[in-house]
N, CA, C and O of each residue as an XYZ file, in Angstrom:
276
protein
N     -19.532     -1.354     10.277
C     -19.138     -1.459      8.883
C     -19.390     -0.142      8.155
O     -18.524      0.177      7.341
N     -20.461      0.699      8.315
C     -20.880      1.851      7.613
C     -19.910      2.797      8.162
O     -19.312      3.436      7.297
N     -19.544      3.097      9.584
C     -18.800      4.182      9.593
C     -17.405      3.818      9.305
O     -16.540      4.677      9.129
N     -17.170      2.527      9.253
C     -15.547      2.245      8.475
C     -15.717      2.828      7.015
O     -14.977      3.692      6.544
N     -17.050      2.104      6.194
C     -16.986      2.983      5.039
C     -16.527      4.363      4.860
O     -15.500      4.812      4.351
N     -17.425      4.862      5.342
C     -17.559      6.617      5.752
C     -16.331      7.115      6.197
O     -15.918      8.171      5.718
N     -15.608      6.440      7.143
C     -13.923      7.156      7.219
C     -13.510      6.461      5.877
O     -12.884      7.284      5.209
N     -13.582      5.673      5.449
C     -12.548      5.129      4.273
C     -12.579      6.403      3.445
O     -11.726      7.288      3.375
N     -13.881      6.286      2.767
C     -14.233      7.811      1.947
C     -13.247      8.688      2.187
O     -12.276      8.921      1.467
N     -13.623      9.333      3.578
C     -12.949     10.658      3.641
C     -11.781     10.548      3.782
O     -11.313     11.491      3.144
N     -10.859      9.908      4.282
C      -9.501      9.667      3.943
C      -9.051      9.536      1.978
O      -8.215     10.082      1.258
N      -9.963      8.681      1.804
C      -9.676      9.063      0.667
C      -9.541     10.153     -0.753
O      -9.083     10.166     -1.895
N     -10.207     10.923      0.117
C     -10.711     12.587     -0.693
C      -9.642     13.071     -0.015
O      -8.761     13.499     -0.760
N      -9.326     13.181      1.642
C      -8.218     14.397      2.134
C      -6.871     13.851      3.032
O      -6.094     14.620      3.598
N      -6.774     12.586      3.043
C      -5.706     11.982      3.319
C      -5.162     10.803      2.822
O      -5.048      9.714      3.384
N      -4.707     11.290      1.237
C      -4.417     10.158      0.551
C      -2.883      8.933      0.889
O      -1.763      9.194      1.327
N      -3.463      7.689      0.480
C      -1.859      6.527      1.070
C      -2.795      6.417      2.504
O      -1.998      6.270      3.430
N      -3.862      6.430      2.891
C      -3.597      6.651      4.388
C      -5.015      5.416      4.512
O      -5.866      5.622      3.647
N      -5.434      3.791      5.800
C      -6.531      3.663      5.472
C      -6.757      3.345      7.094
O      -5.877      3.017      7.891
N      -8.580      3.584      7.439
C      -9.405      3.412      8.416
C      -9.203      1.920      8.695
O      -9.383      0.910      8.014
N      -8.714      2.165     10.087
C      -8.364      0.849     11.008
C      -9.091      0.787     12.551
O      -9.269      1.816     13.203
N      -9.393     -0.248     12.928
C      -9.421     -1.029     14.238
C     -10.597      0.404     15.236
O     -10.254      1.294     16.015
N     -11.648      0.100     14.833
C     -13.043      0.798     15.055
C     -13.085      0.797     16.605
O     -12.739     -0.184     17.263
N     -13.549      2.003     17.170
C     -13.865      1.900     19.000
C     -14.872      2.149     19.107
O     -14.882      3.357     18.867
N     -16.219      1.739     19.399
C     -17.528      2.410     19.331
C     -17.899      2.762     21.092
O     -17.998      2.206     22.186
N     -17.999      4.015     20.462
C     -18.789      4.816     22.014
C     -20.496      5.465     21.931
O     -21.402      5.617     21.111
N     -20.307      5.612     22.823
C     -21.787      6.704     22.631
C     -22.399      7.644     21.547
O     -22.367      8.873     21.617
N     -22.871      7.034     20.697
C     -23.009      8.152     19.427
C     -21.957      8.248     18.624
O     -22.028      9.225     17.878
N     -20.933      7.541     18.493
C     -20.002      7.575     17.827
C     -19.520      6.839     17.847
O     -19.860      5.975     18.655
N     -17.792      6.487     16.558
C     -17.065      5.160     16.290
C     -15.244      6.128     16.408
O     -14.945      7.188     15.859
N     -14.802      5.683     16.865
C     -13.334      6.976     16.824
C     -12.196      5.413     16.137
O     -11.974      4.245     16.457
N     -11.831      6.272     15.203
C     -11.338      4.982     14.131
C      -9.490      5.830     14.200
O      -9.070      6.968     13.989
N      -8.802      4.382     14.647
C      -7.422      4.951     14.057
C      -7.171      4.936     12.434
O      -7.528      4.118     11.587
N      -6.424      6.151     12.327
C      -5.987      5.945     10.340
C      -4.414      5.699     10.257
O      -3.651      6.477     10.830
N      -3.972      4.680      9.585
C      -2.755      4.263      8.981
C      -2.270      4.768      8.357
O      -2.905      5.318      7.458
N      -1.484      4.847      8.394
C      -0.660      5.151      6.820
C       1.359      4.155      6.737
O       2.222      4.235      7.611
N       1.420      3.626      5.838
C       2.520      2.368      6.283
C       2.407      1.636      7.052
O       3.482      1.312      7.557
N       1.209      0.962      7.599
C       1.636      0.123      8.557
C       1.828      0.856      9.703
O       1.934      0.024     10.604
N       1.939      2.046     10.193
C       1.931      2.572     11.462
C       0.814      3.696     11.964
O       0.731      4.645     11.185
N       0.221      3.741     12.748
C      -0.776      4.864     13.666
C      -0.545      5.969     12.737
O       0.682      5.999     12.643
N      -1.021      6.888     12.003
C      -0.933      8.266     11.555
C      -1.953      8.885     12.455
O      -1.423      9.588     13.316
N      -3.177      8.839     12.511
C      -3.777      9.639     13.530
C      -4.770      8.722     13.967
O      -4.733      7.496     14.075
N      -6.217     10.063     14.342
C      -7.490      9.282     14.515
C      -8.825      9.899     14.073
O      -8.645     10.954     13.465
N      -9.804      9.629     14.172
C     -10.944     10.231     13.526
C     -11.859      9.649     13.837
O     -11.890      8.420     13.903
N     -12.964     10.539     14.140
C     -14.788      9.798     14.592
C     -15.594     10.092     13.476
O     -15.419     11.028     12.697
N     -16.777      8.969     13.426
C     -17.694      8.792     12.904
C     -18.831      9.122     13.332
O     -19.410      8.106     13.716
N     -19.515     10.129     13.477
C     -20.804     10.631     14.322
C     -21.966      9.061     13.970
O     -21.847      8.700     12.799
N     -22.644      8.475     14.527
C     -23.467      7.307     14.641
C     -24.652      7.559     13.702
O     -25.029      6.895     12.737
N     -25.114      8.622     14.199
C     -26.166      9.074     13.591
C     -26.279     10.081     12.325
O     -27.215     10.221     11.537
N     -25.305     10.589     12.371
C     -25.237     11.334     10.418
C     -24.151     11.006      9.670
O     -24.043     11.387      8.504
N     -23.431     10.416     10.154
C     -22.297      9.816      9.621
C     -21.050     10.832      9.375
O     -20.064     10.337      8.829
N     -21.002     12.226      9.734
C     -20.066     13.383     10.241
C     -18.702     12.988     10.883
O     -18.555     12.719     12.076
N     -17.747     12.989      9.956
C     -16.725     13.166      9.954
C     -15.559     13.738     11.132
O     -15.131     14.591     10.354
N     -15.130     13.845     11.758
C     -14.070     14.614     12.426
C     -12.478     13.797     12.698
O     -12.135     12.806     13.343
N     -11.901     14.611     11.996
C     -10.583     14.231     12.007
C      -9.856     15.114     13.521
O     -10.122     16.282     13.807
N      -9.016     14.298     14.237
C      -8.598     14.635     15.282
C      -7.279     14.969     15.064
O      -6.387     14.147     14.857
N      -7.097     16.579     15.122
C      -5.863     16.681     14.722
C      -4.648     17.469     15.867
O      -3.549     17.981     15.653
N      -5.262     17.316     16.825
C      -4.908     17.834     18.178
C      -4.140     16.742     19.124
O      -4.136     17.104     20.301
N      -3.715     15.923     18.969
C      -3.094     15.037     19.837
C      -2.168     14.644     19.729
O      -1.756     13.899     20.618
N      -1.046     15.035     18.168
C       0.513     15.190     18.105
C       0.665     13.734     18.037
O      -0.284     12.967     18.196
N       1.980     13.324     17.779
C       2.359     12.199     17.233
C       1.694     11.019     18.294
O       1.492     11.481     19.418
N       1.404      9.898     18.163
C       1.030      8.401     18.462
C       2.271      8.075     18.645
O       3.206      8.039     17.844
N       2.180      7.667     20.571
C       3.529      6.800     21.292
C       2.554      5.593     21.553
O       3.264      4.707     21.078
N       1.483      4.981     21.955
C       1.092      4.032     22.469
C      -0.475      4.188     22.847
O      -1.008      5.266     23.107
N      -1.066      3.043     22.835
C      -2.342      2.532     23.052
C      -2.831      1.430     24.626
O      -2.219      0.427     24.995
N      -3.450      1.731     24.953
C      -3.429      0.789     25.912
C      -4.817      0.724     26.237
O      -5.707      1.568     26.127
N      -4.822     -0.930     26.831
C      -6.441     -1.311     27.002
C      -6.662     -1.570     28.604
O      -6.002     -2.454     29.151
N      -7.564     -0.814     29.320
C      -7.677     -0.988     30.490
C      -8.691     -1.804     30.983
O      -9.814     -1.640     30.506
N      -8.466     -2.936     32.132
C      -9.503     -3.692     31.924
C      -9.266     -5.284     31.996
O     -10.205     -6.057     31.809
């Protein structure tokens, strides 16, 4: 819940229209997809422990997701 906050925030200061969706928690971190319309716009982590920001802006448009397993 806190690092959904924490991306909400920062989307909201530098990627406005846009909101923190569907949370993945890993090791020290939460890597959150961000919306914008109803479709994938990018992604972004939540550091666990300081709550540090990183927007992932290296991975070019969103074709698909898949769950292995």
């Amino acid at each position: 819940t806190q690092a959904m906050t924490i991306s909400q925030q920062f989307l909201n200061s530098v990627y406005l229209g846009t909101t923190a969706e569907d949370p993945h928690p890993f090791y020290g971190y939460y890597t959150i997809h961000v919306e914008r319309e109803g479709r994938i716009y990018g992604m972004l982590s939540v550091n666990g422990y300081d709550g540090r920001v990183w927007y992932h802006n290296w991975h070019g448009v969103f074709i698909q997701s898949r769950e292995i397993g």
